[in-house]
C-alpha positions as CSV (number, residue, x, y, z in Angstrom):
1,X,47.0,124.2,107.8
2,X,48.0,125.9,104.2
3,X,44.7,127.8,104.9
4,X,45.4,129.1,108.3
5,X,49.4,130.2,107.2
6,X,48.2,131.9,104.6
7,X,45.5,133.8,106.8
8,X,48.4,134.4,109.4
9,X,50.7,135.8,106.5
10,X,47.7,138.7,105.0
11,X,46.7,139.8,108.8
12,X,50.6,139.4,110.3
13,X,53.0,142.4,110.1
14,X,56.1,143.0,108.3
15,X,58.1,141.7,111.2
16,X,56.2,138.7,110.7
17,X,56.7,138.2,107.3
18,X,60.4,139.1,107.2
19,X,61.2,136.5,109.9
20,X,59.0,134.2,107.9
21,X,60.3,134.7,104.3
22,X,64.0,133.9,106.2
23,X,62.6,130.7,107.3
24,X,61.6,129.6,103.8
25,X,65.0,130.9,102.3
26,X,66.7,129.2,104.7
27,X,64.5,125.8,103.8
28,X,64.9,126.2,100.0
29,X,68.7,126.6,100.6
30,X,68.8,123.5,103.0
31,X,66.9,121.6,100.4
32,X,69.0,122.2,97.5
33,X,72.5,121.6,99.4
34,X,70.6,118.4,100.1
35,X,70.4,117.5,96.8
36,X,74.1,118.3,95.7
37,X,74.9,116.0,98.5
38,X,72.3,113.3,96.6
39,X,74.1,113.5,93.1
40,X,72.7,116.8,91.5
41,X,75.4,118.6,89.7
42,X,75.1,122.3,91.0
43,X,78.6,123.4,90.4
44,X,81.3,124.3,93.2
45,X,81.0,127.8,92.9
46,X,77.0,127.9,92.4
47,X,76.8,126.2,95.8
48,X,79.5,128.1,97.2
49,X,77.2,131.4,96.7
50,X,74.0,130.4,98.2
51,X,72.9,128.7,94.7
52,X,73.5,133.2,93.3
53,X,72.0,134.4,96.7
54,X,75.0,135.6,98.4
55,X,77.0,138.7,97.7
56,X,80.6,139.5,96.9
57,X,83.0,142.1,97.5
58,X,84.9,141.3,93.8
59,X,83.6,143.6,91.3
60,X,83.1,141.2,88.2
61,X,81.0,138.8,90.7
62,X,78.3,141.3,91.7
63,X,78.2,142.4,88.0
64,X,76.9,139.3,87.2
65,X,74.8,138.3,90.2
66,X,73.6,142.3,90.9
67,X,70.6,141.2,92.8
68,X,72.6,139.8,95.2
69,X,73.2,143.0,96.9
70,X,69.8,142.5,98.4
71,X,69.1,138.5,98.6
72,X,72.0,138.0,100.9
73,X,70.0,139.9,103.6
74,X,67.6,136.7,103.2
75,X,70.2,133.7,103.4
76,X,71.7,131.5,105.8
77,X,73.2,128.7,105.8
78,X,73.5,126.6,109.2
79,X,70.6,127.0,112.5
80,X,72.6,129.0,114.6
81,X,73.4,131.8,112.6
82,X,69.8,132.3,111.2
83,X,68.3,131.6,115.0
84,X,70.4,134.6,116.6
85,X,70.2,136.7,113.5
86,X,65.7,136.1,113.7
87,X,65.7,136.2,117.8
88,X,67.3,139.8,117.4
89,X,65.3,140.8,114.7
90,X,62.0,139.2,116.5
91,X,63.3,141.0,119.8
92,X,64.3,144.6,118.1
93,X,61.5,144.2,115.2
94,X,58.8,144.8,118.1
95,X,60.7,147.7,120.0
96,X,61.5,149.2,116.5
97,X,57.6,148.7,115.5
98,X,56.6,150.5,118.6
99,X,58.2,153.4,117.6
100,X,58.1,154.1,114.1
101,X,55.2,151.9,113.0
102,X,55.1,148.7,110.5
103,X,56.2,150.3,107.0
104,X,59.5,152.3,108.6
105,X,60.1,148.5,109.9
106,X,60.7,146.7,106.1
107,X,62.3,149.9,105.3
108,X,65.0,150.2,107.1
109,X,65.4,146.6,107.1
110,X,66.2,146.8,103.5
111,X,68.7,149.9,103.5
112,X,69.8,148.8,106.4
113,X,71.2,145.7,104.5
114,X,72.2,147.8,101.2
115,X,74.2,149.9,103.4
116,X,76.0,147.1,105.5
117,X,76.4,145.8,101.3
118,X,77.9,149.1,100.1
119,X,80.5,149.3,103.1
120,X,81.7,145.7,102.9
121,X,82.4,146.2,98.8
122,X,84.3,149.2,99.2
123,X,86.0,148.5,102.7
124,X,87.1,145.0,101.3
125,X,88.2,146.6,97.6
126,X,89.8,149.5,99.3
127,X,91.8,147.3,102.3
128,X,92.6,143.9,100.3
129,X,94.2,143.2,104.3
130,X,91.1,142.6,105.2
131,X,89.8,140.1,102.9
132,X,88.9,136.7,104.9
133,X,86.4,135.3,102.1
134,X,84.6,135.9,99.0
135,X,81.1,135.2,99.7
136,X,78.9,137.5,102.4
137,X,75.0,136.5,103.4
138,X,73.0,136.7,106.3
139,X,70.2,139.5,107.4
140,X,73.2,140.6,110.5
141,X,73.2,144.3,108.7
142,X,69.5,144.8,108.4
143,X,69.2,143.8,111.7
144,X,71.9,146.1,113.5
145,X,69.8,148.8,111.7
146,X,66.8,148.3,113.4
147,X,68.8,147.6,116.5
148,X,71.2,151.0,116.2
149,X,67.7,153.0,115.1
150,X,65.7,151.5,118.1
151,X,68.7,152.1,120.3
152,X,68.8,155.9,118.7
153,X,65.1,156.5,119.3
154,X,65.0,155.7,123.0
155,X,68.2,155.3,124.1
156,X,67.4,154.7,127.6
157,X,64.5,152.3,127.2
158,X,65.5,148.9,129.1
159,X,64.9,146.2,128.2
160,X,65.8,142.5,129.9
161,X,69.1,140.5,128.9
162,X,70.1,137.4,130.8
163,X,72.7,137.9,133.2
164,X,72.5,141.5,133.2
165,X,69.0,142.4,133.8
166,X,67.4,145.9,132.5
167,X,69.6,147.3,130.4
168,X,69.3,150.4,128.4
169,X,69.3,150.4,124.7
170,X,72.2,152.2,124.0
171,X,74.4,150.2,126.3
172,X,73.0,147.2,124.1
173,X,73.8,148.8,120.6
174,X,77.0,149.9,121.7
175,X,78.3,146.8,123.3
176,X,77.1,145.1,119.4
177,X,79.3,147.8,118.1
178,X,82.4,147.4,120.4
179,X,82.5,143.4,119.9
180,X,82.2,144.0,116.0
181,X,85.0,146.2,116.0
182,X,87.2,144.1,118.3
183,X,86.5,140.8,116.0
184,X,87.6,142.7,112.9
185,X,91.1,142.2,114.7
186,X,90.8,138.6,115.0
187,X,90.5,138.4,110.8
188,X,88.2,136.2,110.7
189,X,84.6,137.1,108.7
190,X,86.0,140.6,108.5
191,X,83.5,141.4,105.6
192,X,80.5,140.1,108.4
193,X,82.0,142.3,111.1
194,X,82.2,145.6,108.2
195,X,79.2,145.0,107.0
196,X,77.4,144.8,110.7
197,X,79.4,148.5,111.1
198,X,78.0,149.9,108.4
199,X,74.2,148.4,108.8
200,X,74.3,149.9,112.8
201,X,75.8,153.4,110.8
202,X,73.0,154.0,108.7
203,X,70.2,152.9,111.7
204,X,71.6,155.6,113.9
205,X,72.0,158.2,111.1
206,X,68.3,157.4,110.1
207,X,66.4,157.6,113.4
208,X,68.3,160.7,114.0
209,X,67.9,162.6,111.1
210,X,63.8,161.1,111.2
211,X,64.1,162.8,114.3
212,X,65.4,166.3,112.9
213,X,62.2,165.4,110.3
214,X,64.3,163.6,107.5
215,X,62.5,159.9,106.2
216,X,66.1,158.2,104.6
217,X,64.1,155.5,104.0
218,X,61.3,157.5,101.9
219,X,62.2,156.8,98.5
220,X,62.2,152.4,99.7
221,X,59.0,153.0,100.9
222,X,57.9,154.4,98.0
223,X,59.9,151.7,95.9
224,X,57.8,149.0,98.2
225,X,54.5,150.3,97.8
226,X,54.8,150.7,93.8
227,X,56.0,146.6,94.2
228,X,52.9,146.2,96.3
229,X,50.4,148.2,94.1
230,X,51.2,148.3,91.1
231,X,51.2,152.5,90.7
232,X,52.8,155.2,92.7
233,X,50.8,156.7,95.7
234,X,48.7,159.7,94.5
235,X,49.0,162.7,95.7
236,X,45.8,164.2,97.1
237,X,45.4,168.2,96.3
238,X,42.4,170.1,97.1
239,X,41.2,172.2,95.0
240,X,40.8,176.1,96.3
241,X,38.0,177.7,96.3
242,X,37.4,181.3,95.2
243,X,35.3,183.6,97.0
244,X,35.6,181.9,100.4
245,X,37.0,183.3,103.6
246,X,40.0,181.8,105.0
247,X,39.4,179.9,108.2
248,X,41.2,180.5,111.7
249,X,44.3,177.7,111.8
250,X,43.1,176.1,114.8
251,X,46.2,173.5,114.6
252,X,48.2,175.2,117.4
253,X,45.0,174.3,119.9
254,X,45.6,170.6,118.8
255,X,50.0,170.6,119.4
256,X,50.7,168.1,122.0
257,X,53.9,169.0,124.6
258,X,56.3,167.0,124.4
259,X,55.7,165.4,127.9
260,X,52.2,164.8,126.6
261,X,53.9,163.1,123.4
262,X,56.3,160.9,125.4
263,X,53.5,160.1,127.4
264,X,51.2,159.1,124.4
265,X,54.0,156.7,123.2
266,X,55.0,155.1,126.0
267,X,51.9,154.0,126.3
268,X,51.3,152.9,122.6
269,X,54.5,151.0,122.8
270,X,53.4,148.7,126.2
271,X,49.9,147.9,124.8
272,X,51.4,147.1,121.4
273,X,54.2,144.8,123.2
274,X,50.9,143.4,125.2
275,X,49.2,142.6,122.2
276,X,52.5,140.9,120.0
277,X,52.8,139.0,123.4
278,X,49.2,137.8,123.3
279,X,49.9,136.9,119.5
280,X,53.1,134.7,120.2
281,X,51.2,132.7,122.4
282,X,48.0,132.5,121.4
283,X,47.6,133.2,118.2
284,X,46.1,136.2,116.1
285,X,42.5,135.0,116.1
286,X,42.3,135.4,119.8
287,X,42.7,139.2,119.7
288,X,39.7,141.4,120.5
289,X,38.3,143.5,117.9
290,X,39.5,146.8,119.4
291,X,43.3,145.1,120.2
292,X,43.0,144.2,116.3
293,X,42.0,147.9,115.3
294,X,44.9,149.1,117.2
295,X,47.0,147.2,116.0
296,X,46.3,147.9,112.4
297,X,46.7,151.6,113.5
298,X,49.7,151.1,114.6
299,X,51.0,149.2,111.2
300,X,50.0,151.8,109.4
301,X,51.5,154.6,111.0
């Protein structure tokens, strides 16, 4: 079984692994409030943050817990809060990977999260009315990102919600928005609700400055791939040779119209919500080699 999880973690995507690295935060967590409630001496405060894991909005706390700014986008504490938090991100993740491809996926997960961070510190610090608590965790900012930058990208895509039927994306990401707002009201988890704001900010800020050829998220991905590889990406520059003729740019031939385009993604995106489909409930292994191939194009794109 170890054998077969750790197969399913190389050949899985970063959706996969997000929702799976939550899991086992969420587990370690659970364990070691477990053992506080067994005898261990953790310390009120220790437990009270996630065991260092969950963010603050006072100054002097994330000075000494700085990585926190991140980890909190990782932690949970009870079943319900991770499950909706992991159904969206499972649900979104896939409509999000059909679009912009695997990497833009853990990308925008991440900033997504430092920017629902950033406006909960200075919101809170700024409006001391609005403090409700001193700790913050849970992935809810990453994942109104990828929900506000899906929603941003195709705004009319439907999709199916119970009780409602096909509804397009933007109605969904707006009616997120609109309850967020409304709750900050209430003063209760106002930090959650601010930091949820400024998560769905940045997602539609991103997909549509991506769209006016802008990557936010570059200088992550870069970050990530230096984590993964040890060494930046090399640039590859071909060298010019002298004495040759200049060839005819035959790129123009090759330009898609836009219908074509549309066309061309649409289609990507319902094969590649085929194939995760085929995945969920049946396993990796059972893909053709050609689904697989596609598949890693798509990841990589």
């Amino acid at each position: 079984m170890w054998k077969q999880w750790i197969e399913r973690w190389k050949s899985g995507n970063a959706l996969f692994r997000l929702v799976v690295v939550n899991v086992a935060v969420f587990l370690i967590v659970a364990t070691l409030r477990l053992a506080v409630r067994m005898g261990w001496e953790a310390g009120a405060e220790w437990e009270a943050s996630a065991f260092g894991l969950a963010t603050t909005w006072q100054l002097e706390g994330l000075a000494a817990r700085p990585w926190s700014a991140l980890t909190h986008a990782f932690v949970h504490l009870d079943v319900w809060h991770i499950a909706m938090n992991l159904l969206v991100l499972w649900w979104m993740g896939r409509v999000f990977m059909a679009q912009h491809g695997n990497r833009r996926l853990l990308s925008v997960y991440f900033v997504g999260a430092l920017a629902g961070w950033f406006a909960y510190v200075a919101v809170l610090n700024g409006f001391p009315g609005l403090r409700s608590g001193r700790w913050a965790l849970g992935a809810s900012s990453a994942v109104m990102a990828i929900l506000a930058a899906a929603a941003a990208t195709e705004p009319d895509r439907r999709v199916n919600l119970m009780f409602f039927g096909p509804t397009a994306l933007k109605y969904l990401a707006i009616g997120y928005v609109v309850l967020d707002y409304i709750m900050l009201s209430s003063g209760e988890n106002s930090g959650g609700h601010i930091a949820h704001l400024g998560g769905a900010l940045f997602g539609f800020v991103w997909a549509r400055r991506l769209a006016q050829g802008t990557n936010l998220t570059r200088w992550m991905e870069r970050l990530l791939d230096f984590l993964a590889t040890g060494h930046r990406p090399m640039r590859v520059v071909k060298p010019k040779r002298r004495g040759t003729r200049k060839q005819p740019d035959t790129r123009s031939a090759r330009i898609k119209t836009d219908e074509q385009f549309n066309a061309e993604r649409k289609a990507n995106a319902e094969r590649l919500d085929r194939i995760l489909d085929k995945i969920s409930r049946h396993g990796y292994d059972r893909l053709t080699k050609e689904e697989k191939d596609f598949l890693f194009r798509q990841s990589n794109q």
